[in-house]
C-alpha positions in Angstrom: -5.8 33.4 8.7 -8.8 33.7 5.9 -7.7 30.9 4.3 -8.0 28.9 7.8 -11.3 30.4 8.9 -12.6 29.6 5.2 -11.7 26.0 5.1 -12.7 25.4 8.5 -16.3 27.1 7.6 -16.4 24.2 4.7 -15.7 21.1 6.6 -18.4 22.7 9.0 -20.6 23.0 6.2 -19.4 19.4 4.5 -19.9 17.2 7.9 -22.6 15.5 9.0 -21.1 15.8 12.8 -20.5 18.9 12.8 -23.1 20.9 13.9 -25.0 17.9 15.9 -21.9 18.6 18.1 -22.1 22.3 18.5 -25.4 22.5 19.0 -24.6 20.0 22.2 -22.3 22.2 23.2 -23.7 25.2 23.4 -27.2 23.8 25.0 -24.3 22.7 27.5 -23.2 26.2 28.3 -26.5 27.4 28.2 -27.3 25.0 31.0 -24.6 25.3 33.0 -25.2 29.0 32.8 -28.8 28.8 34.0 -28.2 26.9 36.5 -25.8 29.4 38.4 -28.3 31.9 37.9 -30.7 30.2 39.1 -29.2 28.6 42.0 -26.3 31.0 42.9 -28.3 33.1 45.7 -29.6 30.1 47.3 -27.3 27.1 47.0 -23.2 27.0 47.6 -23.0 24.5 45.8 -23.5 26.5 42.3 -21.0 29.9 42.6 -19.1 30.0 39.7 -19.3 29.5 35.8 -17.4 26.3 36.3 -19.6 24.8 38.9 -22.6 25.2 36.8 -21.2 24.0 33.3 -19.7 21.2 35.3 -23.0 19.8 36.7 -24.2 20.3 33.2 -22.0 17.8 31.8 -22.3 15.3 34.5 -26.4 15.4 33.8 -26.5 15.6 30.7 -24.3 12.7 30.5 -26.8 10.8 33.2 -23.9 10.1 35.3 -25.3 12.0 38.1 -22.3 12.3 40.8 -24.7 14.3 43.4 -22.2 16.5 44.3 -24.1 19.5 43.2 -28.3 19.2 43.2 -30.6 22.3 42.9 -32.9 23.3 45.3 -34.4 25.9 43.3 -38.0 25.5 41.4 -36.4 26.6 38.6 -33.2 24.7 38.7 -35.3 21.8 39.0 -37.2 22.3 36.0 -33.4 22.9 34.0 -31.9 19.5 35.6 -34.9 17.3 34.1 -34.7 19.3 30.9 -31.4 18.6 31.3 -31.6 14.8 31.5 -34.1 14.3 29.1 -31.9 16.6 26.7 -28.8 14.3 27.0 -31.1 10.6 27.2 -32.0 11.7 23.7 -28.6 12.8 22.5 -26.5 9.8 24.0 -29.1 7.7 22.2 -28.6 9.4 18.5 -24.9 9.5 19.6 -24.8 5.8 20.3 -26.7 5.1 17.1 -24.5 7.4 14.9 -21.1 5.9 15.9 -22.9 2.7 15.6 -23.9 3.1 12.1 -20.7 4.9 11.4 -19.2 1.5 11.9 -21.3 -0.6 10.3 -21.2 2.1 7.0 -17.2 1.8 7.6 -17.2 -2.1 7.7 -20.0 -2.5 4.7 -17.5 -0.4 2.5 -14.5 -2.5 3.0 -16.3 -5.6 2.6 -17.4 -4.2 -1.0 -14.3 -2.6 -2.1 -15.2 1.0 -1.6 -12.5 2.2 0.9 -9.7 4.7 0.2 -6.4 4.0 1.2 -5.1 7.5 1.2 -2.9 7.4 4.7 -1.2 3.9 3.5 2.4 3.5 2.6 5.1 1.5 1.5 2.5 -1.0 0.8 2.1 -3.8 -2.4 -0.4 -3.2 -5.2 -1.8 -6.6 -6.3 -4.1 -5.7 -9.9 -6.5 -7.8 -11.4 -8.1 -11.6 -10.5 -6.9 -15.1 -11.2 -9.3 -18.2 -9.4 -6.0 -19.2 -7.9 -5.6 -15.8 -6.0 -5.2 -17.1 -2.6 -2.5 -19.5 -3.5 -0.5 -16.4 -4.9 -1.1 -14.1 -2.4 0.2 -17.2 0.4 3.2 -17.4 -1.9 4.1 -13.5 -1.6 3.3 -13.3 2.1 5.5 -16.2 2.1 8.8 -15.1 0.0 8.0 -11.4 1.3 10.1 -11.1 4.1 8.7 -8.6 6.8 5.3 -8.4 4.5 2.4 -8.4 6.4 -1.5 -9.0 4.8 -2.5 -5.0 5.7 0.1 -4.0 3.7 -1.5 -5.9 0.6 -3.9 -4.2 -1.3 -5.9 -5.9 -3.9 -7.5 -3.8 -7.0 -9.9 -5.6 -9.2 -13.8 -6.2 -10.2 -14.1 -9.3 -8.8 -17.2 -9.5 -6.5 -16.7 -8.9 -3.0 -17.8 -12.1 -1.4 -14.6 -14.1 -2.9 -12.2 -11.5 -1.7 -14.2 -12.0 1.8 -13.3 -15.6 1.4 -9.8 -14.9 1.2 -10.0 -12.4 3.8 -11.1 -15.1 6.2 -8.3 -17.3 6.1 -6.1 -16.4 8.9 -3.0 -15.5 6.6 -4.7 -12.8 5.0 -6.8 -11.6 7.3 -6.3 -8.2 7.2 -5.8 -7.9 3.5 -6.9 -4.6 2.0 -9.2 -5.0 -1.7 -10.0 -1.6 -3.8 -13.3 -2.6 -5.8 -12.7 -1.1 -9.1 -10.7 -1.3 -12.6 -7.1 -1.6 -12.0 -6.1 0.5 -15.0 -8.2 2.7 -14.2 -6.5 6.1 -12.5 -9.6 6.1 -9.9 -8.9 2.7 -8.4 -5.1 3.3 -8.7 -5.1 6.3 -6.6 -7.8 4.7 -3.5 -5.1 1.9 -3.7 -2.7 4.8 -2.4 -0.3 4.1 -5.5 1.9 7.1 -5.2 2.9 5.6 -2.1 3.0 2.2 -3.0 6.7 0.5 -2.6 5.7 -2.2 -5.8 2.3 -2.7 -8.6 1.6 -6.4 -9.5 -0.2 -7.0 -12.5 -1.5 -10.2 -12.9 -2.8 -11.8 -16.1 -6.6 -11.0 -15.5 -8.7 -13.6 -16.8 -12.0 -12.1 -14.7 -13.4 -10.0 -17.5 -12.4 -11.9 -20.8 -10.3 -14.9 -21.4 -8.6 -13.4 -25.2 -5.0 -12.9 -24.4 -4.9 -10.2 -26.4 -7.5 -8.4 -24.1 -6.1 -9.5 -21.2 -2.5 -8.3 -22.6 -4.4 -5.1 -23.7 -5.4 -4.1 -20.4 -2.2 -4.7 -18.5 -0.5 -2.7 -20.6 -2.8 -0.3 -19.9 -2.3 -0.6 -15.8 1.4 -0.1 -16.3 0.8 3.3 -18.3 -1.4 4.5 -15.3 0.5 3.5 -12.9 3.2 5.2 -14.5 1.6 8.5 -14.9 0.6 8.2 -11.6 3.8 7.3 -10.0 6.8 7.3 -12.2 9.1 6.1 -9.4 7.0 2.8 -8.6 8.7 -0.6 -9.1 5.9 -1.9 -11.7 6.1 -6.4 -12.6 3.8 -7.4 -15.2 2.2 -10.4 -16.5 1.8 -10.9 -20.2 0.6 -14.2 -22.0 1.8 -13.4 -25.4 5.1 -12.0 -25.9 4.2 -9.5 -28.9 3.0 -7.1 -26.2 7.0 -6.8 -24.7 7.6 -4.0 -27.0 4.4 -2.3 -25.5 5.1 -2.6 -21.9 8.9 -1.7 -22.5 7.8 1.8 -24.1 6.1 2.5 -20.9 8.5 1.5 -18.9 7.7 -1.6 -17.0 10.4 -2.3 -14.8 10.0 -6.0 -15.3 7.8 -8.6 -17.5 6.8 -12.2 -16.5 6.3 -14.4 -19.3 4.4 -16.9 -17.5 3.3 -18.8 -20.5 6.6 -18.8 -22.3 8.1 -19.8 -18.9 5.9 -22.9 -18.1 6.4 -24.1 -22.4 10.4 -23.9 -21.5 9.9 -25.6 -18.0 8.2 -28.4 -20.8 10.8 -28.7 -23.2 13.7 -28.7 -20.5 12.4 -31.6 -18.7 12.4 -33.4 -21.7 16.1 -33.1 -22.2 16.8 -33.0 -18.4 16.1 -34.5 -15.8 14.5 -32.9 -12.3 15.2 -29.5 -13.7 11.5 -28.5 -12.3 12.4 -29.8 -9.0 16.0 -28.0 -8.9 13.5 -24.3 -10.3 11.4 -25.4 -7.5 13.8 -25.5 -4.7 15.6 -22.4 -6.0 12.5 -20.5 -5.7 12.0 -21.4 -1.5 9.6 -23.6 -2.4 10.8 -26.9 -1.2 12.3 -29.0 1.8 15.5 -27.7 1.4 14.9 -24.3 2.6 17.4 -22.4 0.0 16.2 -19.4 -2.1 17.8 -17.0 -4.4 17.9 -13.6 -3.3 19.3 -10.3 -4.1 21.4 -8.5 -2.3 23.0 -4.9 -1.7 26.8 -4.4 -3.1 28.5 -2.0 -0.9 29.2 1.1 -2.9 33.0 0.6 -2.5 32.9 -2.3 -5.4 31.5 -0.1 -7.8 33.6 0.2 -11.0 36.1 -2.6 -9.6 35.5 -6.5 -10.8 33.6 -9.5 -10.2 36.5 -10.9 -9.0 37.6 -8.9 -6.0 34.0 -8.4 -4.9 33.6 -12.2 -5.0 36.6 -13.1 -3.0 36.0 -10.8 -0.2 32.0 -10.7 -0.3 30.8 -12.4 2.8 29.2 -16.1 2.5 27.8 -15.7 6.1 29.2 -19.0 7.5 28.3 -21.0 4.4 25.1 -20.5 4.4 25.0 -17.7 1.2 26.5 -18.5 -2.5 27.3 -15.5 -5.1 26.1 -16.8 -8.3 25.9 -14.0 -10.8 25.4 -10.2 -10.8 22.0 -8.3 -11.6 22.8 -5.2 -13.0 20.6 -1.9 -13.7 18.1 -2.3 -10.7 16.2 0.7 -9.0 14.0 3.1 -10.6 14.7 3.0 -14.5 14.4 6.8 -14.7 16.3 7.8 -12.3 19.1 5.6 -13.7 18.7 7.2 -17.1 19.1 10.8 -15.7 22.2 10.0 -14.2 23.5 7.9 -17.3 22.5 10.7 -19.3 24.2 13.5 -17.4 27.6 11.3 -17.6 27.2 10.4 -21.3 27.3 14.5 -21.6 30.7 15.0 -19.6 32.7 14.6 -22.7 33.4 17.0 -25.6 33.9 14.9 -28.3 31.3 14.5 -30.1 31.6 10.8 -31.7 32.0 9.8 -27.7 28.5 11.9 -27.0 26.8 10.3 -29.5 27.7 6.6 -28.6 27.3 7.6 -24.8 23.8 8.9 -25.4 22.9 5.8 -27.8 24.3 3.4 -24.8 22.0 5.8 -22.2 18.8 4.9 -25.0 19.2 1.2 -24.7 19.7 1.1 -21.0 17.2 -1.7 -19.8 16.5 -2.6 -16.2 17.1 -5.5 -14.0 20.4 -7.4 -16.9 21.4 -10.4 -14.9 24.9 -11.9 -15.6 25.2 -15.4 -14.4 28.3 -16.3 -13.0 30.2 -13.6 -15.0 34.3 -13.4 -15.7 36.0 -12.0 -12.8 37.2 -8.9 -14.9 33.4 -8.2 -15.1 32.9 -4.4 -14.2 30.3 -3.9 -11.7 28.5 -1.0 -12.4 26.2 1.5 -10.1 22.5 0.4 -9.4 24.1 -3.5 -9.9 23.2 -6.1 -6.6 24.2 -9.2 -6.2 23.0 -12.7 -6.9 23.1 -15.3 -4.0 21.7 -18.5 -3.7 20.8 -18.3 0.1 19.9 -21.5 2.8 17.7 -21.0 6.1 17.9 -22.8 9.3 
């Protein structure tokens, strides 16, 4: 019960609203008590507590029902104190809310909201000049993502995130001013609730790779400390920095340079192979994507093969392609690896079990795999999916 009274006294003590608002109210009681003891001898209209603090209110407010009016001198005098009282208060009332909204709207505009109350949300970190474009294309693949669920964390100046905050499909988006490996930022963004980080390549602040590469690597070790659980995808441009990102535990690494040079060299050899990338990516006409999708728990530890002729192709439209194995958060895969690598009491067997458990990565995909293939706990399925 202390505890209560004493933080109660400090968000008293800590708010600007606070005592504006008791000091209303009790000027209210006080009125609505002098005016039953002025008026209750002379007027029925004022013979109770109730009556009085209810004509009070209705004054003060300037609504002025009628239903009750003194006739005293005195109650007089109270009912245009009364009024003048509660002109003056509306007004300050009407300003404060007013400014409160303004305050509230100038601090999202420039980055300098918290998110605390926000879940299940995406984390989008750092700038590129092509930002809109990417946050189209993950509203777009996202299914059942919606722009106020997207909060973006950078130093980029606030007008060009109120650029893209115009455009009707992102209005709505949510932008953290600050440095996205920095634990400050992280935690306005609401990350321990957050259901994915994005890092992006951050070209904002410096343009050397290994800077850039530098400070993602950083983000992911925030984020991780911050949130251990959180599905974290980073973007690296040079692929020296895998080892880094790996020892804290990114859960998965975009090589975007490395991928575009192969896109290159492919289509020298083949022909339309960025077209066929495109289309499997649900970018073009064709409407087919590749997606991931739950195995039902039945199939674990039985093969590729019986899981593939009885998975469903929902009427044609859905083609099993490959498995993805290891998915999910990476430590709570590696607790439960570990605890089965120890049911075993020889020793040879505990070593290579634990060994196995150390060079557990995340997110294997096996491409059209043998149909002995053994599919393992935290695995999903590959499909290569077409909408109508």
């Amino acid at each position: 019960m202390k505890r209560r009274l004493g933080r109660l006294a400090h968000r008293y003590r800590n708010s600007q609203y606070a005592r504006p608002v008791v000091i209303i109210l009790l000027f209210l009681v006080v009125s609505g008590a002098g005016s039953v003891f002025l008026e209750s001898r002379s007027n029925e209209q004022f013979r109770g507590f109730m009556d009085g603090l209810w004509w009070s209110i209705i004054t003060f407010s300037t609504t002025g029902y009628g239903d009750k009016v003194p006739t005293t001198l005195g109650g007089q005098i109270l009912a245009i104190v009364t009024i003048f009282v509660g002109v003056g208060a509306m007004s300050l009332l009407s300003g404060a809310l007013a400014s409160l909204f303004v305050e509230r709207n100038t601090r999202a505009r420039r980055g300098l909201m918290d998110f605390k109350d926000l879940s299940g949300h995406l984390i989008m970190c750092g700038w590129r000049d092509d930002m809109k474009d990417i946050l189209s294309d993950i509203l777009h693949t996202s299914t059942g993502l919606s722009p106020d669920h997207v909060v973006l964390v950078s130093n980029v100046e606030p007008e060009k995130v109120q650029e893209l905050q115009e455009d009707e499909s992102l209005r709505g988006l949510k932008f953290v001013r600050g440095d996205y490996h920095a634990e400050l930022a992280l935690m306005r963004a609401s990350v321990k609730t957050a259901r994915k980080v994005v890092i992006i390549a951050d070209t904002l602040e410096s343009s050397s790779p290994s800077e850039v590469d530098s400070k993602t690597v950083m983000a992911v070790l925030t984020v991780k400390s911050l949130a251990r659980d959180v599905y974290v995808t980073a973007e690296v441009l040079d692929r020296k920095y895998e080892s880094y990102l790996k020892h804290v535990q990114c859960d998965e690494i975009l090589f975007s340079r490395d991928f575009a040079r192969q896109m290159i060299a492919s289509s020298s050899a083949l022909n339309g192979l960025s077209h066929i990338i495109h289309e499997l990516l649900g970018q073009g006409a064709s409407g087919s994507r590749l997606l991931t999708v739950s195995i039902p728990s039945d199939y674990v530890n039985r093969t590729y093969g019986e899981y593939r002729q009885n998975q469903p192709s929902a009427d044609g439209k859905r083609l099993l392609i490959g498995i993805l194995s290891n998915t999910g958060s990476p430590n709570t895969m590696k607790i439960e690896a570990l605890r089965d690598a120890q049911k075993t009491s020889d020793v040879s067997q505990l070593i290579s079990n634990m060994q196995k458990v150390k060079g557990l990565e995340v997110n294997q995909p096996v491409l059209l795999p043998p149909d002995d293939f053994r599919i393992q706990k935290h695995a999903m399925a590959i499909v290569l999916e077409r909408d109508e």
